[in-house]
C-alpha positions as CSV (number, residue, x, y, z in Angstrom):
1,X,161.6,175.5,131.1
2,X,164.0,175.8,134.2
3,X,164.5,172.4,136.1
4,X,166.4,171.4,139.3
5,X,167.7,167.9,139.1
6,X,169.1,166.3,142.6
7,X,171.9,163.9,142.2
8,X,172.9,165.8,139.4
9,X,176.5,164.7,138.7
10,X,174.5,161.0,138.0
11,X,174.8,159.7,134.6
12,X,171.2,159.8,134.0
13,X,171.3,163.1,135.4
14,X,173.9,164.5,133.1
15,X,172.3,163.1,130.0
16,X,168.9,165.0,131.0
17,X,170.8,167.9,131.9
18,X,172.4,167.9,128.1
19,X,169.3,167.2,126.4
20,X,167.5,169.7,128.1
21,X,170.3,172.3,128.1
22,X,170.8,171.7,124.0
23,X,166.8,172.6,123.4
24,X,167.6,176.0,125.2
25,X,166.0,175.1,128.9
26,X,167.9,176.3,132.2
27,X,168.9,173.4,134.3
28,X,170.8,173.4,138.0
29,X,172.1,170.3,139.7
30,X,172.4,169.7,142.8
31,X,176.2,167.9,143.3
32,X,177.5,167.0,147.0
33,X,181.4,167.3,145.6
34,X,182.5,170.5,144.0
35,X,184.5,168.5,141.8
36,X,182.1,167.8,140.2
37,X,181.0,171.3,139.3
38,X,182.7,171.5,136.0
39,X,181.0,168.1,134.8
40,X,177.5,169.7,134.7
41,X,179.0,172.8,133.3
42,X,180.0,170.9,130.5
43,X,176.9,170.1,129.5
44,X,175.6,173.5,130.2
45,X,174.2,173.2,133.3
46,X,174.5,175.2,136.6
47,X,175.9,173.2,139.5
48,X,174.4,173.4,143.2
49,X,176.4,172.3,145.9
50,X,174.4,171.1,148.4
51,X,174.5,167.8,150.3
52,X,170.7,166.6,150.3
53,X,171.6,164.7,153.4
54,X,172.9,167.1,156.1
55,X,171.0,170.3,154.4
56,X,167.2,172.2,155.3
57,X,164.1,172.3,153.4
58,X,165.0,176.1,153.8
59,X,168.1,175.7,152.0
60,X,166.6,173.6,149.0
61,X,164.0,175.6,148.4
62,X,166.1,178.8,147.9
63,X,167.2,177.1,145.1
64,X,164.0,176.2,143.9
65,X,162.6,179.5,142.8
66,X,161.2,180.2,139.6
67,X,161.5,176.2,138.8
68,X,159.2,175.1,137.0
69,X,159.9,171.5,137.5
70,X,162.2,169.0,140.3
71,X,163.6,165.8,139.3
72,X,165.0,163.4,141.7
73,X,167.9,161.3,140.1
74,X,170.2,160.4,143.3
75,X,170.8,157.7,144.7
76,X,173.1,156.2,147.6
77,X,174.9,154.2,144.8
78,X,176.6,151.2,145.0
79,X,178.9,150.2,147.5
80,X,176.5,152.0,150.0
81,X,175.4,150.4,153.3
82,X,171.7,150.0,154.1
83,X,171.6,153.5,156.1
84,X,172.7,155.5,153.5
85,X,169.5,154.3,151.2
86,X,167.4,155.6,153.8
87,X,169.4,159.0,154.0
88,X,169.1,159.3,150.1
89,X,166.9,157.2,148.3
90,X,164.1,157.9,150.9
91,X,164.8,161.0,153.1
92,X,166.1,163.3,150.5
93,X,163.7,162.2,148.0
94,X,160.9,163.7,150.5
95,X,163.1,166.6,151.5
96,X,162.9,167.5,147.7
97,X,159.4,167.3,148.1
98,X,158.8,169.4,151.0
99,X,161.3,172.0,149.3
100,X,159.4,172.1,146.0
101,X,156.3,172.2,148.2
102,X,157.7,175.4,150.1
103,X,158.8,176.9,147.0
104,X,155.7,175.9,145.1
105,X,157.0,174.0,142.5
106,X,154.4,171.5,141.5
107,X,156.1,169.1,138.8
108,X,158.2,166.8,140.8
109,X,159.8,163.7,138.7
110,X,161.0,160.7,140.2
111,X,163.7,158.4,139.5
112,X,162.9,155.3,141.2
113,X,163.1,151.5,140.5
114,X,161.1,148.3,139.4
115,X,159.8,146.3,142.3
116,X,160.2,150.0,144.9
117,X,158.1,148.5,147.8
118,X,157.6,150.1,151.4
119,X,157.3,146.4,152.4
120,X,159.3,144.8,150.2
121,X,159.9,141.1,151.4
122,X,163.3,140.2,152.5
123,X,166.0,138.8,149.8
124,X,169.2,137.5,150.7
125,X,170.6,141.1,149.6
126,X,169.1,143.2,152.9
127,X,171.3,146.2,151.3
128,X,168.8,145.6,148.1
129,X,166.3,144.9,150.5
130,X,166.5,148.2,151.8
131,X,167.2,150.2,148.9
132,X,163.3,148.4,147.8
133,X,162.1,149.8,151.2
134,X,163.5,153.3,150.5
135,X,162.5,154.2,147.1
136,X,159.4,152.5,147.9
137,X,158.7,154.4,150.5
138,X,159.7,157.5,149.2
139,X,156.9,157.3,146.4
140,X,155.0,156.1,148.4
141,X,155.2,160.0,149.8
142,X,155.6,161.9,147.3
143,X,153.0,160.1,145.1
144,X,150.6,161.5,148.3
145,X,150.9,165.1,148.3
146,X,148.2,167.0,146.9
147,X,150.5,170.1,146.4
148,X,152.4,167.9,143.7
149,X,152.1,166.9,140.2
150,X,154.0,163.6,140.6
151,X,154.8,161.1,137.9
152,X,157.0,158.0,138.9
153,X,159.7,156.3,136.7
154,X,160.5,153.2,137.5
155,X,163.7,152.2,135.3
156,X,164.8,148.4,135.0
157,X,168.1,147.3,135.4
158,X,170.7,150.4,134.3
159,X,173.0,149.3,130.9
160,X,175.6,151.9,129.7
161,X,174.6,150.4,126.0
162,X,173.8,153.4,123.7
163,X,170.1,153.9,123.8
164,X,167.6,152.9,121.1
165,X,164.9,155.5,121.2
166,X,162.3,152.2,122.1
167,X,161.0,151.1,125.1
168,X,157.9,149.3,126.7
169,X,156.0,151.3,129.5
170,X,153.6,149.8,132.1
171,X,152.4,149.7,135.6
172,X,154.1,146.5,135.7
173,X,156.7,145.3,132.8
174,X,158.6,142.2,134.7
175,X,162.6,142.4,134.7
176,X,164.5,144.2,131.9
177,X,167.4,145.6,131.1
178,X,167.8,149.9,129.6
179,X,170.2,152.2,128.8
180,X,170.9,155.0,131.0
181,X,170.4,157.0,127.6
182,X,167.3,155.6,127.3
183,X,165.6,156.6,130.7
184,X,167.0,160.6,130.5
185,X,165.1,160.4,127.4
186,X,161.5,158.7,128.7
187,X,162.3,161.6,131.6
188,X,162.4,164.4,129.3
189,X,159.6,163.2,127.5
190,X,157.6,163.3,131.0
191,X,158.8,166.6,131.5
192,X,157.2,167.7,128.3
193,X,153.9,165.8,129.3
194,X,151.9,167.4,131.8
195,X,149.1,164.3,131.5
196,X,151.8,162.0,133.0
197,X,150.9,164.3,136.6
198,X,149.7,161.2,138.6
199,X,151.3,158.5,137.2
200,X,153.6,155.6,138.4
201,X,155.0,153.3,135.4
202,X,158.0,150.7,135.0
203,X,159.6,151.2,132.1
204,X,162.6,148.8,130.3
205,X,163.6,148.1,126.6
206,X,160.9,147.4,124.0
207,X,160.2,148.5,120.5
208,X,157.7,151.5,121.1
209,X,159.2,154.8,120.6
210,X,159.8,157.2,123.5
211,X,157.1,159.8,123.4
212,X,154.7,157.3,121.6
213,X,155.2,154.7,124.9
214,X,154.9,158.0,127.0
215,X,151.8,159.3,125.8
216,X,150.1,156.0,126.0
217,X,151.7,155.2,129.7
């Protein structure tokens, strides 16, 4: 399997890009700082430098060919204003789409977050509010397209904790915390699902294992 991950110097991203890289597939990230180049090459993966917000659909997709599958992992981060959850949590989320599209890649993977909501109601966060807004908004689009096979991850709150192998899938699981470990590992069990095409889940700690909580998402 070859795969293209965007925001791949994430630490989600890198754990994917390890796990898929130690089972023998190719895997390219997509990095904004060179710097980060040699991060991704030690986990065996090919780095990309590309920044997905001042970049073409043109550019992305040259990338993008002979994928067989996309994953979205960035994010503005935090720290980052409202604007910049727009410019990455939402626009490049459907620029990746429109490049997969172009370069007709049709497994597109996203990374996006419990309670995503184009019209999220307004908290006493707006940043939060808007980062709600964004990702919402972006699966909202992607989750569209008839061109993609979409499935739609939507982790609880991030831990660094060392992950467990369990969680609890469902279109809605209320608050709860996962490892990063964790949530590269529900992703590469998606990859290696094809039924999960059309699907949007929530997904947070539990005591069902990985591919068993996939399978049944």
């Amino acid at each position: 399997m070859r795969v293209v991950i965007a925001g791949g110097h994430g630490k989600i991203a890198l754990i994917l890009e390890r796990l898929l890289t130690q089972r023998g597939d190719s895997v390219a990230g997509f990095i904004r700082n060179p710097d980060h180049a040699a991060d991704l090459e030690a986990v065996g993966a090919r780095a990309l430098v590309v920044d997905l917000e001042r970049t073409s659909v043109d550019e992305v997709a040259s990338h993008l060919d002979g994928a067989d599958a996309v994953v979205f992992a960035a994010g503005a981060g935090p720290g980052s204003g409202a604007a910049r959850k727009e410019t990455v949590d939402r626009d490049a989320a459907i620029l990746l789409a429109d490049a997969a599209e172009a370069a007709k890649v049709r497994r597109y993977v996203m990374v996006s977050s419990i309670n995503a909501d184009a019209n999220a109601a307004h908290t006493r966060d707006e940043v939060f509010t808007a980062y709600l807004r964004a990702k919402g908004t972006a699966d909202d689009n992607v989750r569209a397209r008839e061109g993609l096979a979409t499935t739609i991850v939507r982790p609880g709150h991030l831990t660094n904790d060392p992950g467990t192998g369990h969680v609890t899938i469902a279109t809605r699981t209320g608050r709860g915390d996962i490892p990063r470990e964790d949530v590269a590992a529900v992703l590469l069990a998606v990859l290696d699902t094809p039924d999960t095409a059309g699907r949007t889940f929530d997904v947070i700690s539990g005591e069902t294992p990985i591919a068993d909580a996939v399978l049944g998402s």
